[in-house]
C-alpha positions in Angstrom: 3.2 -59.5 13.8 5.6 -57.0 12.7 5.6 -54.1 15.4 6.2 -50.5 14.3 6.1 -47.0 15.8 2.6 -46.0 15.9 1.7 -43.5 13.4 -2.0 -42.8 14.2 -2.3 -39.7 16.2 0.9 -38.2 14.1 -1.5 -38.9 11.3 -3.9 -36.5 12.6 -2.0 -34.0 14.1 -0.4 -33.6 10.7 -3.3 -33.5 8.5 -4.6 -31.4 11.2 -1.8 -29.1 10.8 -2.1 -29.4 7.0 -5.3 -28.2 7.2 -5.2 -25.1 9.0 -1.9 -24.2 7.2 -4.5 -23.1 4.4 -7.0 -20.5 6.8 -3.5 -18.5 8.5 -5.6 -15.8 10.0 -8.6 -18.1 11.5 -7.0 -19.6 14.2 -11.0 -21.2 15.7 -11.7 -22.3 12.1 -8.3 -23.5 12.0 -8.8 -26.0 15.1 -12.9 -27.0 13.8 -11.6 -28.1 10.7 -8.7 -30.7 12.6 -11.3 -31.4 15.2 -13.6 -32.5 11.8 -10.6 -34.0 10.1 -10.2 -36.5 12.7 -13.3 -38.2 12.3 -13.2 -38.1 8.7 -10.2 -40.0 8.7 -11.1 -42.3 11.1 -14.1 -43.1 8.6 -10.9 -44.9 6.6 -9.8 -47.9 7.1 -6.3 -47.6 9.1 -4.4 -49.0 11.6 -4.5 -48.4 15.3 -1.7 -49.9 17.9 -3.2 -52.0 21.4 -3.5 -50.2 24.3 -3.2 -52.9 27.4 -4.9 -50.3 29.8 -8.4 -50.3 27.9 -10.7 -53.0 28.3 -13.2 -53.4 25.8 -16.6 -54.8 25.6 -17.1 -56.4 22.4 -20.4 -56.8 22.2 -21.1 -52.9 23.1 -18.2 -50.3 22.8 -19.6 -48.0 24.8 -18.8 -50.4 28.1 -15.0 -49.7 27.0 -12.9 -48.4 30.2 -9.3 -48.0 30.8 -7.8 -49.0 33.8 -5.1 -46.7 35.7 -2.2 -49.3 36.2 1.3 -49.9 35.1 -0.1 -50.3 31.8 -1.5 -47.4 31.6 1.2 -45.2 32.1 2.9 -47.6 29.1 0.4 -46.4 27.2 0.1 -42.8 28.2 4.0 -42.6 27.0 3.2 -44.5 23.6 0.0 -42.1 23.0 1.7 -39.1 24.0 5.3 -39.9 21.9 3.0 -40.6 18.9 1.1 -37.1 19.6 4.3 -34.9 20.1 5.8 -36.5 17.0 3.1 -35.3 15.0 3.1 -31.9 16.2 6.9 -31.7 15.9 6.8 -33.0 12.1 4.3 -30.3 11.8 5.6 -27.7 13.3 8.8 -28.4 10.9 6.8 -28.4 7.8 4.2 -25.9 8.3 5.0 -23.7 11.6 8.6 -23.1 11.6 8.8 -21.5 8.1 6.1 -18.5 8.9 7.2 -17.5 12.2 4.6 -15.5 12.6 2.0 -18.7 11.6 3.6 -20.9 14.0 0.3 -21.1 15.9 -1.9 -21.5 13.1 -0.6 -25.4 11.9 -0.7 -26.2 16.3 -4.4 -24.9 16.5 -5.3 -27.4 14.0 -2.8 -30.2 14.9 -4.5 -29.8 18.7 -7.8 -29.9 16.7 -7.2 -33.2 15.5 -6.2 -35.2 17.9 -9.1 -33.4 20.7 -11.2 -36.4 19.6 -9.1 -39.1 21.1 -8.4 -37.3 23.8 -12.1 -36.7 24.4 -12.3 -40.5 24.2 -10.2 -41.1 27.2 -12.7 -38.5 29.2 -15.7 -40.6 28.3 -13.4 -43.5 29.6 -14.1 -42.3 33.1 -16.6 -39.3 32.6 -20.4 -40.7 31.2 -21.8 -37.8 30.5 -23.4 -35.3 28.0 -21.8 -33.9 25.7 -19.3 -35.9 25.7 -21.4 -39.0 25.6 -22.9 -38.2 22.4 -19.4 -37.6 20.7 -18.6 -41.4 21.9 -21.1 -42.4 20.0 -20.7 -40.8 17.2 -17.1 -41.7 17.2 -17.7 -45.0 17.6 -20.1 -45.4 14.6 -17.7 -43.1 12.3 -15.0 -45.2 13.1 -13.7 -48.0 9.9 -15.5 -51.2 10.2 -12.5 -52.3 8.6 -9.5 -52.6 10.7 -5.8 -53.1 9.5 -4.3 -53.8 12.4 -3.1 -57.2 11.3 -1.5 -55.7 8.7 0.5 -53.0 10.9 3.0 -51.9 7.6 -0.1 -51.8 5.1 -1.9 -49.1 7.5 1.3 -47.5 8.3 1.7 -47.2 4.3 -1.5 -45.6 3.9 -1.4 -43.2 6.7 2.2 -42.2 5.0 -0.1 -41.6 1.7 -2.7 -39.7 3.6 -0.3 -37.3 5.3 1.8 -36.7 1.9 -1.6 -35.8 0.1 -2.4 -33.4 2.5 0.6 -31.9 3.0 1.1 -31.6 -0.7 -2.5 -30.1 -0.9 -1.5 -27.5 1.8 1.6 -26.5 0.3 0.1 -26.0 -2.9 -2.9 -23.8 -1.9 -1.1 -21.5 1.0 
């Protein structure tokens, strides 16, 4: 298998970021709708990179857990690398040009990748609300993984980002 820099939490952050480019003076609205975008595009099929520190349960998600080891802090670097890149990239393409807006693309790239980071408080942390947003992530996730095919979902996550972008820069 051909390994790559991850690309998924970038992915969101940016679209994220894409997304509240277009509503500059509603910085709440701003972080809903990356906080929604995430879960619509996890509804696509994409790829995600392993984590060794989660152990999953395959025959009920919900079991997952993540164990605090030297893994984990391997993984905490990878996840958090991925994340800052995506707010960097948007910061350069949305933030940095309206200095005055430079919040507005960070409330919604912050937005977007809450969800995942909501996932690793479920990890250790079973209860409501947050419960409930497992389980919802869990069923809006893709059936349909492409993480066998590490350059195909990197390729499309390239796509996704460049539409929304484009969408963004068009409409603000």
């Amino acid at each position: 298998m051909i390994k790559l820099i991850p690309m998924t939490l970038t992915t969101h952050a940016i679209v994220g970021a894409s997304i509240a480019n277009i509503l500059p003076s509603h910085p709440v609205l701003g972080f809903t709708a990356g906080f929604v975008s995430h879960f619509l595009l996890d509804a696509i099929p994409h790829w995600d990179y392993f984590l060794a520190s989660v152990k999953k349960d395959p025959d009920n998600p919900m079991n997952n857990d993540i164990a605090f080891n030297k893994n984990f802090i391997f993984d905490l670097f990878k996840m958090g690398a991925d994340a800052a890149l995506g707010i960097i990239i948007s910061l350069f393409l949305f933030g940095f040009s309206n200095s005055h807006l430079i919040w507005m693309p960070l409330w919604g790239a912050i937005g977007a990748l809450t969800p995942d980071a909501l996932q690793f408080v479920y990890l250790k942390w079973r209860y409501e609300p947050i419960k409930s947003l497992q389980r919802f992530h869990i069923w809006i996730h893709g059936k349909e993984k492409l993480n066998s095919r590490p350059v195909l979902g990197i390729f499309l996550q390239i796509v996704v980002i460049l539409f929304f972008v484009a969408i963004s820069k068009l409409v603000a």
